[in-house]
C-alpha positions in Angstrom: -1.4 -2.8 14.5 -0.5 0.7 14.0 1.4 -0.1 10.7 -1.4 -2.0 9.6 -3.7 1.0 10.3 -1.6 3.3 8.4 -1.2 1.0 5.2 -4.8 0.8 4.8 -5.5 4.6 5.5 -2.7 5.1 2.8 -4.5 2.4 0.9 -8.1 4.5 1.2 -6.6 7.9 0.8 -4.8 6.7 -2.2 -7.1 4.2 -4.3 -5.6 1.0 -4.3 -6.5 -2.0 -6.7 -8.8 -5.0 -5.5 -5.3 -6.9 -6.0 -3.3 -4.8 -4.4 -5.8 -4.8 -1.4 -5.9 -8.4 -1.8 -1.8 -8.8 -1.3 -1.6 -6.1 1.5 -4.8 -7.3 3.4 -3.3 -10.9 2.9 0.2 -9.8 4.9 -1.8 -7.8 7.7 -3.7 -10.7 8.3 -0.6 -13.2 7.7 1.4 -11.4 10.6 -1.4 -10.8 13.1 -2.2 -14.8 13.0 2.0 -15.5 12.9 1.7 -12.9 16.2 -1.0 -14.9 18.0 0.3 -18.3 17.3 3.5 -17.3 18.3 1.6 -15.7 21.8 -0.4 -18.9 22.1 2.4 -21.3 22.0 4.7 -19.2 24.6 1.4 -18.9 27.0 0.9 -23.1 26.2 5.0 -24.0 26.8 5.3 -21.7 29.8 2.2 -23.0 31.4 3.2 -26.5 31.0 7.2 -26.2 31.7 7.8 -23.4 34.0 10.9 -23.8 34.3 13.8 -22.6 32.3 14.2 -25.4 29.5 16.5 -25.3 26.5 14.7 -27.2 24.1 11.5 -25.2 24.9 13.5 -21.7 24.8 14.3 -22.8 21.5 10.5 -23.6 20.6 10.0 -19.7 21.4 13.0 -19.0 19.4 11.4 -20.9 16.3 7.9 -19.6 16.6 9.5 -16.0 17.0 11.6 -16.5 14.1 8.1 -16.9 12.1 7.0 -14.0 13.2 10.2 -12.3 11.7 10.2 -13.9 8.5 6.1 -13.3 7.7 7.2 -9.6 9.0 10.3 -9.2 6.9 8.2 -11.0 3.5 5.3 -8.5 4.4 8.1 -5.3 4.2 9.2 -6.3 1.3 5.2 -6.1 0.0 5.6 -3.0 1.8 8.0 -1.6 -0.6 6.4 -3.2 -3.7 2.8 -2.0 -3.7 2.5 0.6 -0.9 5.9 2.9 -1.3 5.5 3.6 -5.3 2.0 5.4 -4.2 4.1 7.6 -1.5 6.7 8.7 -4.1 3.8 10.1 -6.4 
């Protein structure tokens, strides 16, 4: 949340384009629903299967995996629309 905060006050301070809001509002909200999927399904799998289970540690392991790969995809934005602004 704190990243996303500071990308959009950079974003304010420095006058982005409707399209570049689009594509950097698009990522915020990409990994913030990634985060609370990924939440949803550990609270679901641990509340039905307790217990340590391998095929349900590697559910988590999957679902956390998206959560890197929309955060890794939304880094590289990062670097493409945001950074060029901070070198100016």
């Amino acid at each position: 949340m704190l990243a996303a905060l500071g990308v959009i006050l950079i974003g304010i301070s420095k006058g982005f384009s409707p399209t570049e809001w689009a594509i950097v509002l698009l990522c915020i909200g990409a990994v913030m629903m990634a985060e609370a999927l990924n939440s949803a399904l550990e609270v679901l799998m641990d509340k039905l299967h307790p217990e340590q289970d391998a095929m349900i540690g590697k559910a988590k392991d999957m679902a956390a995996a998206g959560v890197l790969i929309v955060s890794l995809i939304s880094l590289i934005v990062f670097f493409i629309v945001v950074a060029p602004y901070l070198v100016k």
